[in-house]
C-alpha positions as CSV (number, residue, x, y, z in Angstrom):
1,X,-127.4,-149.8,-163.9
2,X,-123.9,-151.6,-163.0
3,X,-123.3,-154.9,-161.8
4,X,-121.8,-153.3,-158.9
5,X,-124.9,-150.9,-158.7
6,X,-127.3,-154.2,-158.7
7,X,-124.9,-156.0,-155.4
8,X,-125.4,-152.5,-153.4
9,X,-128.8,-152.8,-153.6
10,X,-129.2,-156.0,-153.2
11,X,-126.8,-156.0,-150.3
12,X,-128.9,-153.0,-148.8
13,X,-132.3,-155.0,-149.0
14,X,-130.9,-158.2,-147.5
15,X,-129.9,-156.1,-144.2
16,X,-133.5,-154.4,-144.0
17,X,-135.1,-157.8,-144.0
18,X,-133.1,-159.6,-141.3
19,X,-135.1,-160.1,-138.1
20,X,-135.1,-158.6,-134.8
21,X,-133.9,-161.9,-133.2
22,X,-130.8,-162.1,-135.6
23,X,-129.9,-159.1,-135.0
24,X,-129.6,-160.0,-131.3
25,X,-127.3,-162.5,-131.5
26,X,-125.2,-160.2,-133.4
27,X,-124.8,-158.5,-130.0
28,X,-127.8,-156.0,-129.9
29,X,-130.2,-156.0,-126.9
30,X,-133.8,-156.6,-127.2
31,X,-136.1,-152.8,-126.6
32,X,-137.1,-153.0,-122.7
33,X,-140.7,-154.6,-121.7
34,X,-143.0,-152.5,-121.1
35,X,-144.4,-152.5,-117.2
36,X,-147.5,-150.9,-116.0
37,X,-147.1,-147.5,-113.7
38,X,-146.6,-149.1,-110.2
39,X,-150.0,-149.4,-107.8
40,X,-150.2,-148.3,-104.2
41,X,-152.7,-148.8,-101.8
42,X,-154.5,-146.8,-99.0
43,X,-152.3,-146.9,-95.3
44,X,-154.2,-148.9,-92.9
45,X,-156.9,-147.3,-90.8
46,X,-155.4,-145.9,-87.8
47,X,-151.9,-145.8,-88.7
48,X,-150.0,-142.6,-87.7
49,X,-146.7,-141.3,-88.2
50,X,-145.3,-140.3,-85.0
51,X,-144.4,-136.7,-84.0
52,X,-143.1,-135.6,-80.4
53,X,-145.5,-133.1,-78.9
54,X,-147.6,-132.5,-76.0
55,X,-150.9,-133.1,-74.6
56,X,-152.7,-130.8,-72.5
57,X,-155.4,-132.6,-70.1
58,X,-158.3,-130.4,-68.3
59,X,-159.5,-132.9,-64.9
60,X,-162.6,-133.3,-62.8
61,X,-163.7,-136.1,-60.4
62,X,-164.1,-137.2,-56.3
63,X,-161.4,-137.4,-54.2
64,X,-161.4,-139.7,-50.8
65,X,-159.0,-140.1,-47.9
66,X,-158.4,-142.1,-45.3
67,X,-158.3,-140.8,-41.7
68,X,-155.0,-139.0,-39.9
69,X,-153.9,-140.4,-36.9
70,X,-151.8,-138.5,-34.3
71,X,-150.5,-138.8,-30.4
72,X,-153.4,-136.7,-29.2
73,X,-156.3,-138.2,-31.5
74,X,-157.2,-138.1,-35.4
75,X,-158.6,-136.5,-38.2
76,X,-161.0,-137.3,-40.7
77,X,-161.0,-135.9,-44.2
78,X,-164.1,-135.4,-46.5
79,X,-164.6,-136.6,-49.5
80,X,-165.3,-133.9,-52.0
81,X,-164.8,-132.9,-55.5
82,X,-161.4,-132.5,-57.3
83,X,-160.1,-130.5,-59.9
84,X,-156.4,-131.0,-61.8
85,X,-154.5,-130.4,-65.1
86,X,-151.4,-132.3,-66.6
87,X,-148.7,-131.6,-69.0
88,X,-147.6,-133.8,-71.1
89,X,-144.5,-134.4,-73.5
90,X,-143.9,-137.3,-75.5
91,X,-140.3,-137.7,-76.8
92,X,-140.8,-141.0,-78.2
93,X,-143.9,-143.1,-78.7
94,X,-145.7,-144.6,-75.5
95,X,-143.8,-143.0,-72.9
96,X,-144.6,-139.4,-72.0
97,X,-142.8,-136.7,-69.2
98,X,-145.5,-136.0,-66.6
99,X,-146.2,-132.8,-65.1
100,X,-149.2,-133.0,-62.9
101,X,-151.3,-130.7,-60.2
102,X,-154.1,-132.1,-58.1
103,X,-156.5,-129.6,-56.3
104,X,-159.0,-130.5,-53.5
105,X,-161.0,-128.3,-51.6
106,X,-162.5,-130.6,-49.2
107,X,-163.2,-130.2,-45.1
108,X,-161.9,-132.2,-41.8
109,X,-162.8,-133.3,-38.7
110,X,-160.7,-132.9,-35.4
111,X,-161.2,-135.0,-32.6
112,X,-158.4,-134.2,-30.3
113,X,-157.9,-134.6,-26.2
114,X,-156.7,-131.1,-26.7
115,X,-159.9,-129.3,-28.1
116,X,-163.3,-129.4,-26.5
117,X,-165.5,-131.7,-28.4
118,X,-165.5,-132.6,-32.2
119,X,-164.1,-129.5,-34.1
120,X,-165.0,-128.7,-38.0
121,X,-162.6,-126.8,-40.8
122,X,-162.0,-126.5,-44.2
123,X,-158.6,-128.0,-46.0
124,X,-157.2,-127.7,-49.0
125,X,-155.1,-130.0,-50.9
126,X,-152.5,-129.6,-52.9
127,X,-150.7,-132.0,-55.5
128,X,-147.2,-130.4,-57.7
129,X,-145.7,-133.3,-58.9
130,X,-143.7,-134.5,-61.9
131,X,-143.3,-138.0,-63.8
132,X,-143.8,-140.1,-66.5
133,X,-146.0,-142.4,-67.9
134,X,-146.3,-145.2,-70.7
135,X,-149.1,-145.9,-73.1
136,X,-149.9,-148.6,-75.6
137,X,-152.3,-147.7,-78.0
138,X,-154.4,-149.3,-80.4
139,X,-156.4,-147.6,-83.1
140,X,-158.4,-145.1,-81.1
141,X,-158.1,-146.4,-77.3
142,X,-155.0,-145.9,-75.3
143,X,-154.5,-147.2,-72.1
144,X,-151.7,-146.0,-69.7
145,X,-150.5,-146.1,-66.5
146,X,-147.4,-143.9,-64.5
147,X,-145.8,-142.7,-61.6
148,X,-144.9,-139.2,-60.1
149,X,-143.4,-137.4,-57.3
150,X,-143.0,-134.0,-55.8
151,X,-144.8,-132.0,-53.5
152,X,-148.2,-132.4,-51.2
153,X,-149.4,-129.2,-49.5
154,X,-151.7,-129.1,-46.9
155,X,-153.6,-126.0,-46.0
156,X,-156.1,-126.1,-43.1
157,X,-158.8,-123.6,-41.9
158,X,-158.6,-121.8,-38.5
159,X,-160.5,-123.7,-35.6
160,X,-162.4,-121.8,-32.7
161,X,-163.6,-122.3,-29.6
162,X,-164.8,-121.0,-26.3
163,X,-161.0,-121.1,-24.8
164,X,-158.2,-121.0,-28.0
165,X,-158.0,-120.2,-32.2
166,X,-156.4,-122.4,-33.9
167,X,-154.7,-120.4,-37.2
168,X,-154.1,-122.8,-39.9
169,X,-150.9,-122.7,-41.7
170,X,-149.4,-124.7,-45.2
171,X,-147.9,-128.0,-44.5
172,X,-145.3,-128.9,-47.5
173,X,-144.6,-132.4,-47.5
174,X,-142.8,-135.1,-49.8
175,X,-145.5,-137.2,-51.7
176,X,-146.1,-139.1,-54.5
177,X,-149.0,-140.8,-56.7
178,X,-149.6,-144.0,-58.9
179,X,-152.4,-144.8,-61.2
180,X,-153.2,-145.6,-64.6
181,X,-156.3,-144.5,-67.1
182,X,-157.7,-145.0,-70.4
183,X,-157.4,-142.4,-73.5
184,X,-160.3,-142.7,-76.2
185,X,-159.4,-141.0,-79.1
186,X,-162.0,-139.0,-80.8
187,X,-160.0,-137.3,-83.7
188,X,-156.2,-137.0,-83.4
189,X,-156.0,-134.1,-81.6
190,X,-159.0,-134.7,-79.0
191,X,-159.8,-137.4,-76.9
192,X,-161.4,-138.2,-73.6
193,X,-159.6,-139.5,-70.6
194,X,-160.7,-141.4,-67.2
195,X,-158.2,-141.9,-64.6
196,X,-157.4,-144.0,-60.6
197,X,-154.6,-142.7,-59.3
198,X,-153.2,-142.9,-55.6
199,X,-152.0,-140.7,-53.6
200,X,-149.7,-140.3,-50.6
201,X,-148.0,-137.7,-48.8
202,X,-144.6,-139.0,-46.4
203,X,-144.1,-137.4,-43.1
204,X,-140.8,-137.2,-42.1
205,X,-140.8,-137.3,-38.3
206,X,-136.8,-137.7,-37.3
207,X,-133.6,-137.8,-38.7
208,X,-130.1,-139.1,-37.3
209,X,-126.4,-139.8,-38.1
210,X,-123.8,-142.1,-36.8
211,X,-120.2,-142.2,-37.7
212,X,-117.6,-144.3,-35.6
213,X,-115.1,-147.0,-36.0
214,X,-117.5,-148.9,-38.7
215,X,-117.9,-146.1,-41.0
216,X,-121.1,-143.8,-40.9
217,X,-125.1,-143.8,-41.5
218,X,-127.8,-141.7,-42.4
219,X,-131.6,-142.6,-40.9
220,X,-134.7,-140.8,-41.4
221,X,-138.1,-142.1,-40.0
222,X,-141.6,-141.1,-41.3
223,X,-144.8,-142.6,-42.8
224,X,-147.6,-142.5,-44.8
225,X,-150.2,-140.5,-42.7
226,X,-153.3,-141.2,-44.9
227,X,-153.8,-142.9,-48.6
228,X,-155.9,-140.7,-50.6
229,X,-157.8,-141.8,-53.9
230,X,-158.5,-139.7,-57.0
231,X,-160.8,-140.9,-59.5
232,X,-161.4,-138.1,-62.5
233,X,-162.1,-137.6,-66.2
234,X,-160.8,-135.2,-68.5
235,X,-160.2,-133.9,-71.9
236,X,-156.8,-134.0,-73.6
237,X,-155.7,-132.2,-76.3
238,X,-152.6,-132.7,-78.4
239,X,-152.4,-129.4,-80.9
């Protein structure tokens, strides 16, 4: 073996043998640390991820009313059972588009100067009204309250007696409602519902309009014949 031979190898051994932390301050980076895979834990109980849908709701309770007035006496509604379904769409979380129908078959009392005696029929009401509503729920309860407004239909029975027949006909009027409920959720598409709500139908008796020197005006006069109250529970569904 050459002397020149003998410096190669020497040369080559003194390079195998420097150490990793030499060699990085000649410029070459350290190998990357190693890190564990990453961990991630369970969401919280409860949480959802919010979708728009709706929520179908089936209703059943008692209905009361207050007493109708008029110029020749007053009327006096039954309390009876009452039936009702709603339609809901939520667009965003707690606040939903309302579309709501209230259905009483109940029975009334006339006491009028212009009938003989205390006179008995049946009457049906009628609730079409649409809305909205917001909710603020936590874990599985949901409480809520809303407003709505449409239409309130009146449909009595015929009343007899010795001298006239009375024939019943629909009376549409404005009305409106106002409550609030609670929403217990048993799984995420099911849950049980109780609901208050108010309701009110406006008579419109008169209307005028004035236009002079001043400018012009429009007047309308009315009121609330009778308050009626609505207690029910229900079952929503939300497929």
């Amino acid at each position: 073996m050459t002397n020149t031979e003998r410096w190669i190898l020497i040369l080559a051994l003194a390079v195998a043998l420097v150490p990793a932390t030499a060699l990085a301050q000649q410029g070459y980076p350290p190998p990357p640390p190693q890190y564990p895979p990453p961990q991630y834990g369970a969401p919280p109980r409860g949480a959802t991820t919010f979708k728009p849908g709706f929520e179908l709701v089936g209703m059943a309770g008692y209905h009361v009313a207050s007493d109708v007035s008029f110029a020749s006496g007053h009327a006096s509604i039954d309390g009876a059972a009452s039936y009702g379904a709603m339609l809901r769409y939520k667009p965003r979380p707690m606040q939903s588009v309302d579309l709501l129908w209230v259905y009483v078959p109940t029975n009334m009392t006339v006491v009028s100067t212009l009938l003989p005696g205390i006179q008995s029929t049946s009457l049906s009401i009628n609730y079409f009204q649409v809305g909205g509503s917001t909710s603020f729920r936590s874990d599985r309860v949901e409480p809520y309250f809303g407003a709505t407004i449409g239409a309130a239909v009146f449909s009595p029975g015929t009343i007899r007696t010795s001298s006239v027949t009375l024939n019943g006909s629909d009376l549409w009027r404005f009305g409106f409602t106002v409550g609030g409920g609670l929403k217990i959720w048993i799984v995420e598409q099911l849950a049980l519902q109780i609901d208050a709500r108010m309701l009110a139908p406006i008579w419109f008796s008169s209307a005028s309009f004035y236009a002079g020197g001043g400018g012009a005006a429009f007047g309308v006069s009315g009121g609330i014949p009778t308050i009626e109250g609505n207690f029910t529970g229900g079952i929503v569904i939300a497929p």
